[in-house]
MINU-483750 format. One line per 4 residues: their letters; for each residue x, y, z of C-alpha. Coordinates in Angstrom, 3 decimals, decimal comma. Layout:
N
a	X/Y/Z  ... $
***
This chain:
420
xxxx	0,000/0,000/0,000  0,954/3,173/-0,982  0,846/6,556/1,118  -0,938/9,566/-0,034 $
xxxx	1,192/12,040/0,327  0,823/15,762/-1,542  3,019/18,871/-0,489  -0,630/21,013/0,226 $
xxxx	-3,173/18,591/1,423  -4,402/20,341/4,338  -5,362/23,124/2,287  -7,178/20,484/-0,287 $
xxxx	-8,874/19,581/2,974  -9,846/23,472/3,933  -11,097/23,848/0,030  -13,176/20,954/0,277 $
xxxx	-15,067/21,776/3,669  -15,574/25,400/1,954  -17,116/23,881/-0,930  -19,109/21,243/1,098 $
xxxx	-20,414/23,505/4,357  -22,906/25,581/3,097  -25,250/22,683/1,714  -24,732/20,600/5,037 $
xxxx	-25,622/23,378/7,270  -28,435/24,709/5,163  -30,159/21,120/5,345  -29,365/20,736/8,843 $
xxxx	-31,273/24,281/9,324  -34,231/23,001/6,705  -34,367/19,756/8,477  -34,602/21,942/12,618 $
xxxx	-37,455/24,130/11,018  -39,487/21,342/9,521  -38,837/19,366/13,175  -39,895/22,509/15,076 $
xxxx	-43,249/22,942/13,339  -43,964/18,832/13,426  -43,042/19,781/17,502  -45,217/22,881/17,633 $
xxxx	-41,862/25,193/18,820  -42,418/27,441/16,335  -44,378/28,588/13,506  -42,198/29,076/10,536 $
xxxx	-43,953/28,609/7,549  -43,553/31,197/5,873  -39,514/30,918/6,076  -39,607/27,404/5,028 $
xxxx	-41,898/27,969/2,649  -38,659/29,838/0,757  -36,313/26,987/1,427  -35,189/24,064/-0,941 $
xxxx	-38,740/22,209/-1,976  -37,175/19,164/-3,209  -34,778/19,265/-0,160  -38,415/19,507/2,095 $
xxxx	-39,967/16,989/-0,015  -37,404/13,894/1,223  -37,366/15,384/4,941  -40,557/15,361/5,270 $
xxxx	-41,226/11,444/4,335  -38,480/10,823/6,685  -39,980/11,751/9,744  -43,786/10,984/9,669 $
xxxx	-45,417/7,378/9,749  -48,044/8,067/7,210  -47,778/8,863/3,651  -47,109/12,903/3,077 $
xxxx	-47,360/13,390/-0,700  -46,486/17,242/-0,962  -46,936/18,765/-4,790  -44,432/19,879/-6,864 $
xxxx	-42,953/23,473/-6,972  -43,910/23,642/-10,979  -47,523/22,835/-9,577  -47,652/25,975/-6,992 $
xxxx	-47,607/29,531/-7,379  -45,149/31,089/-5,474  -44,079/30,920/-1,627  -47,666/31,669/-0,626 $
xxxx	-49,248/28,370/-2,136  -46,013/26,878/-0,622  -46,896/27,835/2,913  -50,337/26,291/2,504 $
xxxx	-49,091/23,313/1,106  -46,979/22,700/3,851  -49,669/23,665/6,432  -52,254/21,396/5,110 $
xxxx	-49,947/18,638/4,973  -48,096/18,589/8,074  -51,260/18,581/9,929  -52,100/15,100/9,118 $
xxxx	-48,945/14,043/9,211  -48,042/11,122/12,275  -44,713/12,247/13,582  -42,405/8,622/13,905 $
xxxx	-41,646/8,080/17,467  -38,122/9,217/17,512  -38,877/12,842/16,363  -38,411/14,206/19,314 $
xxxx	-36,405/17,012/20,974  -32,815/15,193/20,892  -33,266/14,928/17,041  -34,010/19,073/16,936 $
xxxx	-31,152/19,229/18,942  -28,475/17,255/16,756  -30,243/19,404/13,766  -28,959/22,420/15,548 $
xxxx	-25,330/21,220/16,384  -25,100/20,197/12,632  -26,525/23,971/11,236  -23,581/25,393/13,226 $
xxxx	-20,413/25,399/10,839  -17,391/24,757/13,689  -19,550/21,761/14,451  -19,099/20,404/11,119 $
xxxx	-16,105/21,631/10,265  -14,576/19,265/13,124  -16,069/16,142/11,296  -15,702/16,905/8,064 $
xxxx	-11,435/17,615/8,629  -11,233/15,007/11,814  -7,871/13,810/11,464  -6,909/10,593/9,667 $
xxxx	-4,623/9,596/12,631  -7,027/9,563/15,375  -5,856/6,205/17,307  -8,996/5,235/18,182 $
xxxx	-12,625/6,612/15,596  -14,739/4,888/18,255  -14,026/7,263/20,687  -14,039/10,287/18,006 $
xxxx	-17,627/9,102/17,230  -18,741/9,072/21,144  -17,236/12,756/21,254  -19,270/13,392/18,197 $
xxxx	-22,771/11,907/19,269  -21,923/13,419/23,366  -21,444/16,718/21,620  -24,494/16,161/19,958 $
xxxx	-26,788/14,572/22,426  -27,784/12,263/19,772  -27,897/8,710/22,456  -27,573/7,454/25,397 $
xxxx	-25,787/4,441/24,320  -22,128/5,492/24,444  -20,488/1,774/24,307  -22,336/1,417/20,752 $
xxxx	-23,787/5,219/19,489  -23,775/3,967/16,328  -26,757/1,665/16,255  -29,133/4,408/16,665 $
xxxx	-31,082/3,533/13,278  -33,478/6,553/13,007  -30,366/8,970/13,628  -28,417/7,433/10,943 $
xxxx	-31,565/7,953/8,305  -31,309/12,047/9,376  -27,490/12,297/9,518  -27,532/10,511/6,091 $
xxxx	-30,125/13,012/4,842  -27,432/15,615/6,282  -24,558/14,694/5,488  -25,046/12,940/2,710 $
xxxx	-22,811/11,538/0,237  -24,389/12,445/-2,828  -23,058/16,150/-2,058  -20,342/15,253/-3,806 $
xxxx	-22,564/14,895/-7,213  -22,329/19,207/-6,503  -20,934/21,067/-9,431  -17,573/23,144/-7,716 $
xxxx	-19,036/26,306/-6,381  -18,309/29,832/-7,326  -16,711/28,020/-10,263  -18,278/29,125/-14,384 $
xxxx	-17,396/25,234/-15,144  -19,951/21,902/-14,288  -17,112/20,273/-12,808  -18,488/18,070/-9,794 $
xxxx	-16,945/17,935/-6,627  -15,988/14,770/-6,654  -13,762/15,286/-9,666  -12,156/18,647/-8,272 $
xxxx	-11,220/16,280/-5,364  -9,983/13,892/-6,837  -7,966/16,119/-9,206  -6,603/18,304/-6,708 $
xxxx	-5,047/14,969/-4,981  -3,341/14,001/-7,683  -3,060/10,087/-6,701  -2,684/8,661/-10,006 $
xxxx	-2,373/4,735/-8,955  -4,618/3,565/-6,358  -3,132/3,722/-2,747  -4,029/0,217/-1,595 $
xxxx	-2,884/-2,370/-4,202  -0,867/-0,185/-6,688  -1,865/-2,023/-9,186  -4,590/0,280/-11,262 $
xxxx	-4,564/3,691/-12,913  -6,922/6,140/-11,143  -6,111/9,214/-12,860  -9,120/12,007/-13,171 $
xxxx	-9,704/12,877/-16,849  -12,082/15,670/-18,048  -13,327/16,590/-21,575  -12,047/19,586/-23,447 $
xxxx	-14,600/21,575/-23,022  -15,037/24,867/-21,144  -17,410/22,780/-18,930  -14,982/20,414/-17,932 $
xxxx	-17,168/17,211/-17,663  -15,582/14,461/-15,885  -14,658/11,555/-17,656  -13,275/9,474/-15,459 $
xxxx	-11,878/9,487/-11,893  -11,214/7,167/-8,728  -13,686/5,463/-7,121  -13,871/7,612/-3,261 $
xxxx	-13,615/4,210/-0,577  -15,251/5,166/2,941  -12,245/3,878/5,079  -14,406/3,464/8,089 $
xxxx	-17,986/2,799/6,039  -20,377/5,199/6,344  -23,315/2,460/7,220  -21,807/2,263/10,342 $
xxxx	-19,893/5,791/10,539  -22,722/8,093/8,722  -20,987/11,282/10,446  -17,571/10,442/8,577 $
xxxx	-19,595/10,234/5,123  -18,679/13,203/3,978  -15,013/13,037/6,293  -11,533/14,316/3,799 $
xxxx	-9,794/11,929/5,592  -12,176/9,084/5,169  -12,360/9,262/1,363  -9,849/7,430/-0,032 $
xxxx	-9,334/7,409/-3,859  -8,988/4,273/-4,988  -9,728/1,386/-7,796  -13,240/-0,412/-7,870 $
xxxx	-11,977/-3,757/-7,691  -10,330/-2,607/-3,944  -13,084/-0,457/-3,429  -15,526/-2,835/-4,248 $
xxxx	-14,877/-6,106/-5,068  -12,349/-6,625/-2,120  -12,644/-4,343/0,168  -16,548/-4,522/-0,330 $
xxxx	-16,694/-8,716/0,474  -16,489/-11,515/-1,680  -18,598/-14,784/-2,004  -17,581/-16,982/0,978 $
xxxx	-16,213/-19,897/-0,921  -16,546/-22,283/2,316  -19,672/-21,669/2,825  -22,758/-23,780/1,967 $
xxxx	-25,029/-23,154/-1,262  -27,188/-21,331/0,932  -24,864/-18,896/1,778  -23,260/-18,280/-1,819 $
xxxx	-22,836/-14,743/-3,128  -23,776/-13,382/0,955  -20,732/-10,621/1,424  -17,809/-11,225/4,302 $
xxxx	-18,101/-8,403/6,866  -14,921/-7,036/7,556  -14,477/-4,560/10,538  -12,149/-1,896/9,757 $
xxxx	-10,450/-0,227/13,443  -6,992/1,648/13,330  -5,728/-1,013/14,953  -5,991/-3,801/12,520 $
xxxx	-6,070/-1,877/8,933  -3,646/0,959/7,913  -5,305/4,197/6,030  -3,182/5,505/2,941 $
xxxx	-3,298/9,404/4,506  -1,769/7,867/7,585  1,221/5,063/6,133  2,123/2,988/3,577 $
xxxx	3,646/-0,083/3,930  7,030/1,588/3,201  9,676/-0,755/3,217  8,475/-2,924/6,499 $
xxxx	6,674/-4,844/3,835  8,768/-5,850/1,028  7,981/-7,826/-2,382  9,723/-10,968/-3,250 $
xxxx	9,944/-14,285/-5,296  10,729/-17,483/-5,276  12,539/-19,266/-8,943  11,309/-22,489/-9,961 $
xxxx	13,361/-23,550/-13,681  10,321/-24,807/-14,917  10,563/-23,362/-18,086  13,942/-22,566/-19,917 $
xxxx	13,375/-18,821/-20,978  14,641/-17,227/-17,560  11,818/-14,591/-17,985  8,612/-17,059/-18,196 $
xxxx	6,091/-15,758/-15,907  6,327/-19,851/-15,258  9,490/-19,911/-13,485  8,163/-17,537/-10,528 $
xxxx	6,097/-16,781/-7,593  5,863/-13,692/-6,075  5,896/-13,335/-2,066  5,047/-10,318/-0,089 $
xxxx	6,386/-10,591/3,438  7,586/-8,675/6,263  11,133/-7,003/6,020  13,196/-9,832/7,535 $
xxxx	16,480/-7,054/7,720  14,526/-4,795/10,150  12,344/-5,260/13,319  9,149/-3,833/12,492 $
xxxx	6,988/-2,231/14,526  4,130/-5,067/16,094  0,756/-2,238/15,995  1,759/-1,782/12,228 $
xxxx	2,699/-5,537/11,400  -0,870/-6,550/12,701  -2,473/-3,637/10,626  -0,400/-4,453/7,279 $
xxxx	-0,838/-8,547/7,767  -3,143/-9,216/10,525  -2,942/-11,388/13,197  -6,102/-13,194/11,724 $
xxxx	-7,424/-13,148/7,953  -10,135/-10,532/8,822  -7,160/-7,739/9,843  -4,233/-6,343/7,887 $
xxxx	-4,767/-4,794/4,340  -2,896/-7,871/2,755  -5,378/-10,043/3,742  -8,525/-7,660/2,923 $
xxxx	-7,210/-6,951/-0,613  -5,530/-10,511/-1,736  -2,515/-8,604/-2,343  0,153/-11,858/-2,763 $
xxxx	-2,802/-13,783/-4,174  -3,566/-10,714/-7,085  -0,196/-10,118/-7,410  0,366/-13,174/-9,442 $
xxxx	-0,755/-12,220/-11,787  2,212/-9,636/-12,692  4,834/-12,673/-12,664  5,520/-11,716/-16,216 $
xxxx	6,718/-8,761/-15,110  8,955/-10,250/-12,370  10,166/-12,050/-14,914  11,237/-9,298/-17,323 $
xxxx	13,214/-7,065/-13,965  14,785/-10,364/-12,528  16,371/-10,515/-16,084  17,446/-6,959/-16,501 $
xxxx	18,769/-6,391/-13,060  21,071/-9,002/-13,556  22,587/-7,531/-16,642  22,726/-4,551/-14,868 $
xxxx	24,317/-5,855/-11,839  26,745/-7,616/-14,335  27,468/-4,426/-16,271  26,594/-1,619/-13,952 $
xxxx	29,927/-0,102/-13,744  29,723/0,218/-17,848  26,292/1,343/-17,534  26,646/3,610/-15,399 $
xxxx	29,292/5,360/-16,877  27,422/5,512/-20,010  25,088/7,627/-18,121  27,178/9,589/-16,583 $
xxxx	28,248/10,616/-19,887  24,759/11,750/-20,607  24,663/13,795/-17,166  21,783/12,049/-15,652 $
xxxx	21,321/10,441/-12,246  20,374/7,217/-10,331  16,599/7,961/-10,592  16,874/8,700/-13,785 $
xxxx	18,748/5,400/-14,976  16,538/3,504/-12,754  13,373/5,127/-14,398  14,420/4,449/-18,001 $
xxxx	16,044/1,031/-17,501  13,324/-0,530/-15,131  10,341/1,744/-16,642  9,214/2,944/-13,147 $
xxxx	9,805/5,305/-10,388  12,690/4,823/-7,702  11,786/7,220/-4,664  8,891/6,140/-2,523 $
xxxx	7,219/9,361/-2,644  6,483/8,883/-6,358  5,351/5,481/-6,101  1,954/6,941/-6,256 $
xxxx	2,241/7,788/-10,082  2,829/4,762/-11,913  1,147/0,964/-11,219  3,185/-1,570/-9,924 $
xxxx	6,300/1,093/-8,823  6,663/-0,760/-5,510  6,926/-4,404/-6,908  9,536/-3,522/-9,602 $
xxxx	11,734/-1,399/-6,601  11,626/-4,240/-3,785  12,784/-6,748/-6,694  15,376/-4,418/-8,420 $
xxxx	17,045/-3,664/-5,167  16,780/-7,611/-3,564  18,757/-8,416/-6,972  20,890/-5,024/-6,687 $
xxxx	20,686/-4,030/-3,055  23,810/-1,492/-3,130  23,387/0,511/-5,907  20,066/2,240/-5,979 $
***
């Protein structure tokens, strides 16, 4: 796994709460007025009357038992009609049991911006998100169940509503461009192979136009998952670009393979704590986890994918720290991000590749003095060589921009260890 590392990130992270505030706090405050008239606290019609109709449409279904079917805007004329509308309707409306006063109050916390703000930018390297979550929901007054806040269905439906993930879908604002926030994100971050398995190409590609209509970008992976974390939906630190087969076939679940007929195609839960998985804005595996291979002549040409396996183990020349062992390889299969994204298993599949370096870097170890006084000649340096010879990139704080850059460095230097 790969770090994300970029020399301005916690301004990214300032840019993107700026973009993101306004429409959290303004249906926090659409969601507290609609609450205080279901409550009788106040009689605000005529204000909400002028708010988002769409946004009062989906609140409003939310939070009564019965059916609520309010009309269209296109079918009313103007904020007056609205306010009837709403009157009419919220009258025989059957308020669900948990609208009550501790829902108004969470409402409130989340229309106040330094409330938010703290979620949104909550660091990546908080030790423990459990007890962020308790601060959150005490802060809040959302429960009274601090060993397990997040179980609190009905709260999860509103902070969903809230802060909700489809925010992202926003164009940019204050921009002349349609370019969603999801895109600017993942542009601005720059993480051009994805962090876990560095493996795929993630860049973010945009048409020509003046619009700038996203093509293509990263898939955004909730670290901790927002089904059980709906406050961190929305969290910079949480959103980790990445590839969909990590994202979502792997990191997602896969069909139990042991289990009965029954059972095929049901997803593996995996629990995701600091402890036992490593987040890309905190680490990579750096070189505590190296690459390797073992040679089997199986087939004559030295190079056949054939004649190789590839092994990724701990660093066996350094004593590596036991909280990060367990969160890069688990002390069961459920923990370490080798086991939740088959990274030896996938990883096979680039023997070819191990092939091709295992070859080269022993013509260069043979000939390196030669070769690198040829380059010499040409006034370049070791990155250099090593990016035009191997094809890849040689300092760790690139490996982010090409696939596979960590592979072909922990084989070139097992087979050259001295000279890059």
């Amino acid at each position: 796994m790969i770090k994300i590392e970029h020399p301005e990130l916690d301004k990214i992270a300032e840019e993107y709460f700026d973009f993101i505030k306004e429409t959290i706090t303004d249906r926090a405050k659409i969601f507290k007025m609609i609450l205080e008239q279901i409550l009788n606290q106040r009689d605000n019609l005529d204000e909400l009357a002028k708010k988002n109709w769409g946004t009062i449409k989906s609140f409003t279904k939310l939070l009564f038992k019965n059916k609520i079917n309010l009309l269209k805007a296109d079918e009313l004329n103007g904020e007056k009609e609205r306010r009837q509308e709403l009157e009419n309707k919220l009258k025989q409306g059957k308020k669900k049991d948990w609208v009550n006063d501790d829902v108004l109050q969470l409402c409130q916390s989340l229309s106040n911006e330094d409330k938010v703000k703290r979620i949104i930018l909550a660091s990546a390297s908080d030790k423990d998100v459990n007890c962020f979550v308790i601060e959150v929901n005490n802060s809040f007054n959302l429960t009274k169940d601090k060993d397990n806040p997040t179980k609190d269905k009905e709260s999860h439906l509103l902070i969903n509503k809230i802060i909700d993930y489809d925010i992202l879908k926003n164009t940019v604002p204050n921009e002349k461009t349609e370019k969603l926030i999801a895109y600017w994100l993942t542009e601005r971050l720059n993480v051009n192979t994805c962090p876990y398995c560095n493996r795929s190409p993630i860049q973010t590609v945009f048409d020509n136009s003046a619009n700038q209509k996203g093509l293509i970008r990263p898939t955004l992976d909730h670290f901790y998952p927002k089904a059980k974390y709906p406050f961190l939906a929305l969290s910079f630190y949480n959103l980790i670009p990445s590839c969909y087969f990590c994202n979502s076939s792997l990191k997602g679940g896969e069909k139990d393979e042991d289990k009965d007929k029954d059972n095929e195609g049901k997803k593996n839960k995996v629990i995701i704590t600091p402890k036992t998985h490593l987040n890309p804005y905190i680490d990579g595996f750096g070189d505590d986890a190296k690459f390797s291979f073992e040679f089997t002549e199986v087939q004559s040409q030295k190079s056949h994918p054939d004649n190789y396996k590839i092994i990724l183990d701990s660093n066996k020349q350094k004593q590596v720290d036991k909280e990060k062992q367990r969160q890069i390889f688990g002390d069961n299969p459920n923990e370490g991000n080798v086991n939740i994204f088959k990274l030896e298993k996938i990883y096979q599949v680039h023997r070819d590749l191990v092939g091709e370096l295992v070859v080269k870097a022993e013509v260069f170890k043979a000939q390196q003095e030669n070769i690198r006084q040829f380059y010499q000649a040409l006034s370049t340096n070791d990155s250099e060589l090593y990016q035009f010879y191997f094809g890849n990139y040689l300092d760790e704080k690139d490996h982010n921009k090409r696939p596979l850059a960590k592979l072909t460095k922990d084989i070139v230097t097992e087979i050259i260890p001295n000279h890059f």
